[in-house]
C-alpha positions as CSV (number, residue, x, y, z in Angstrom):
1,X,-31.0,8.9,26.5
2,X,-34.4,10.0,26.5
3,X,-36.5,10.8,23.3
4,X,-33.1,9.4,21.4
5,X,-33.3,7.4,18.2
6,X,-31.3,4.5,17.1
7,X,-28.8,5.0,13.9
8,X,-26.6,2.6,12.0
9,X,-24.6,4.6,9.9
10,X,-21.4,3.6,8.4
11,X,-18.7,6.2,9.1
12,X,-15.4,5.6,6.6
13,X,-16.1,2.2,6.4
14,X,-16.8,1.0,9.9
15,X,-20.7,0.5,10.6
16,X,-21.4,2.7,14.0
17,X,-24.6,2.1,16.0
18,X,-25.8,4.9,18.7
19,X,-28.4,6.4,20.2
20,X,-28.5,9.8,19.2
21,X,-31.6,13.1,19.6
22,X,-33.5,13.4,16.9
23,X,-32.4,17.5,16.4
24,X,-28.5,15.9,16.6
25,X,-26.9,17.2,13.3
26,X,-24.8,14.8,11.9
27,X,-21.3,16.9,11.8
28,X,-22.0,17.3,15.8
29,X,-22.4,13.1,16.1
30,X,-19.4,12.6,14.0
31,X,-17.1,15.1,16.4
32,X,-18.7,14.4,19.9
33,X,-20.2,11.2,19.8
34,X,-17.5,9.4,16.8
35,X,-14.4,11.6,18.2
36,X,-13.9,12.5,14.3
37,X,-12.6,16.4,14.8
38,X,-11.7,17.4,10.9
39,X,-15.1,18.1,10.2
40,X,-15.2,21.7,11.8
41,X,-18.1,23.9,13.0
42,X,-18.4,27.4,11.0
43,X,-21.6,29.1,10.6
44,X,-23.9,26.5,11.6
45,X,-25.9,27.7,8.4
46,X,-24.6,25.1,5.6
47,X,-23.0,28.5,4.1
48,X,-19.0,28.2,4.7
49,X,-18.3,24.7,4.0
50,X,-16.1,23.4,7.1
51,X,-18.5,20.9,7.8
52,X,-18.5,19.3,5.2
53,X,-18.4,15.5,4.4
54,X,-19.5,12.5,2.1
55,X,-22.7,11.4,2.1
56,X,-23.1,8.0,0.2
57,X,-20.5,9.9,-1.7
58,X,-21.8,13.1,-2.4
59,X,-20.4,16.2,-0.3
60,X,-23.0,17.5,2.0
61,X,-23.0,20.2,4.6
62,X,-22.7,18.3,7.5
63,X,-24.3,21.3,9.9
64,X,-27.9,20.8,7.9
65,X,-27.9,17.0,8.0
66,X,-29.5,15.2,10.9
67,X,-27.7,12.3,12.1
68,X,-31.1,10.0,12.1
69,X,-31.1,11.5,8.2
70,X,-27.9,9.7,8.0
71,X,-29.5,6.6,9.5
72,X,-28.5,3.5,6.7
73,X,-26.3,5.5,4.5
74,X,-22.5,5.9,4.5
75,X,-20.8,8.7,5.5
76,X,-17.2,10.0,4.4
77,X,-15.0,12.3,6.5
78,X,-11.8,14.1,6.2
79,X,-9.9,11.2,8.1
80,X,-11.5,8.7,6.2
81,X,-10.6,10.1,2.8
82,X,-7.1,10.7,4.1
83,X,-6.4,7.5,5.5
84,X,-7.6,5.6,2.1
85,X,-4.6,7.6,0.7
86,X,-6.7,8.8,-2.5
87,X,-6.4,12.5,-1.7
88,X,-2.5,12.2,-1.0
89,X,-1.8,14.0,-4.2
90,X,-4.4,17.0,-3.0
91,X,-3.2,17.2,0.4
92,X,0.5,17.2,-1.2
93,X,-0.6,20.5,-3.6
94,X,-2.3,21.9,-0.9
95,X,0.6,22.4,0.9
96,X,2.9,22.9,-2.1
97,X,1.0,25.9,-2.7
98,X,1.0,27.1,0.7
99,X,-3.6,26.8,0.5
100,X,-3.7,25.7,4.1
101,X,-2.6,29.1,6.0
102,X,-4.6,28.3,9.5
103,X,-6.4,25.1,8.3
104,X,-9.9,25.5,9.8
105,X,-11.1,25.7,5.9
106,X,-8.7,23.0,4.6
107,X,-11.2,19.3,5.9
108,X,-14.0,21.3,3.7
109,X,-11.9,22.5,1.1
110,X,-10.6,19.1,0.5
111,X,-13.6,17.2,0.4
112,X,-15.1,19.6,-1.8
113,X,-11.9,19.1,-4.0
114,X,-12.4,15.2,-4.1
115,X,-15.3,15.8,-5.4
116,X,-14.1,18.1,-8.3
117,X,-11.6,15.8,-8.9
118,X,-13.7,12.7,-9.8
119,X,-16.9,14.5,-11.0
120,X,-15.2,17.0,-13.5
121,X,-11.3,15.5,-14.1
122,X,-11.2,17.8,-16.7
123,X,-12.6,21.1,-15.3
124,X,-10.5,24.4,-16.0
125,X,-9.6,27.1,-14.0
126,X,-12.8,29.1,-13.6
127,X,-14.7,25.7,-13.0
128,X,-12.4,25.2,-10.2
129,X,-12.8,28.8,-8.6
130,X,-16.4,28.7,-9.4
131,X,-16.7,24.7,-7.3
132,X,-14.4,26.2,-4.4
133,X,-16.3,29.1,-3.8
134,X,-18.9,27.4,-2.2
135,X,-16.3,27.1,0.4
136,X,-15.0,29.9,2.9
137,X,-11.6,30.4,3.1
138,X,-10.2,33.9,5.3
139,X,-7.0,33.2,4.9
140,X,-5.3,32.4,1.1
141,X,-7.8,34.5,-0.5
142,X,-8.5,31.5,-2.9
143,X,-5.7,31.9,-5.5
144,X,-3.4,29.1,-4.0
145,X,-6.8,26.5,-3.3
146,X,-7.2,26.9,-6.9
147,X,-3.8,26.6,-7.9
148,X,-3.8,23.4,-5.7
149,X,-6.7,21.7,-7.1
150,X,-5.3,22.7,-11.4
151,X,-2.3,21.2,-10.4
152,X,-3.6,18.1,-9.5
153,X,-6.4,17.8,-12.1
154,X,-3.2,18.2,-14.9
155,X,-1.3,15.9,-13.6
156,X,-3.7,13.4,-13.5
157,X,-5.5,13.8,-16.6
158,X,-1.4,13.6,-17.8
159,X,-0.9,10.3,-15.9
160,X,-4.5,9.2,-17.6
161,X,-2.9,10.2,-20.8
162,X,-0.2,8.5,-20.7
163,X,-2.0,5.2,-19.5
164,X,-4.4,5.2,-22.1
165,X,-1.1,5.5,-25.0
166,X,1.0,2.8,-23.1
């Protein structure tokens, strides 16, 4: 590739090395170089949220990072954090509540909802709605993501209660 730039970036847990271009956004080197698909394209603007992945574990939109920005860092995607199992509980309310109507949203929704969960475990309801929001969903209209994510935050701050008495 002409013009490209080497990258070492270390994509749920497994260190990748490519040549990429330098305008490559990093959501468009996980799908089409990595073959990683729940990361989805929206807007292209960093404004709905399906891009949307971990970057040395902080959600980032993953439409208004370069992959060469990525370049020594560790990035976290939907299959990653699915795989690991830690979500199971989220991805279990999700559907539960019926929050993943046509799914395009749901990668996004649920990375952004990891990140709720262990930055704020004990956020209430309009924290959650107000955290989501930065996230686009057409179809559930928000009420049953929100549901989703307080059902999960009580019943582990009730699990951490009940570890802390035993």
């Amino acid at each position: 590739m002409s013009n490209s730039l080497d990258v070492h970036i270390t994509v749920n847990g497994q260190r990748q090395a490519q040549a990429v271009l330098p305008r490559t956004h990093l959501v468009d080197f996980l799908r089409e170089d990595l073959g990683l698909k729940g990361s989805h394209l929206g807007c292209e603007h960093g404004v709905c949220g399906a891009c949307t992945v971990k970057l040395d574990g902080k959600v980032v939109r993953g439409c208004l990072v370069l992959a060469v920005q990525a370049d020594g860092r560790e990035v976290q995607t939907i299959e990653g954090l699915s795989e690991s199992g830690e979500i199971r509980d989220l991805q279990s309310a999700f559907i539960r509540h019926n929050a993943l109507q046509c799914g395009y949203c749901t990668p996004g929704m649920l990375m952004a909802a990891s990140e709720l969960l262990e930055s704020n475990p004990h956020a209430g309801r309009e924290e959650v709605r107000q955290w989501m929001s930065g996230n686009y969903c057409r179809c559930t209209g928000y009420q049953a993501i929100v549901d989703a994510v307080c059902e999960v935050l009580d019943a582990r701050l009730t699990a951490a209660n009940k570890g802390a008495l035993a």
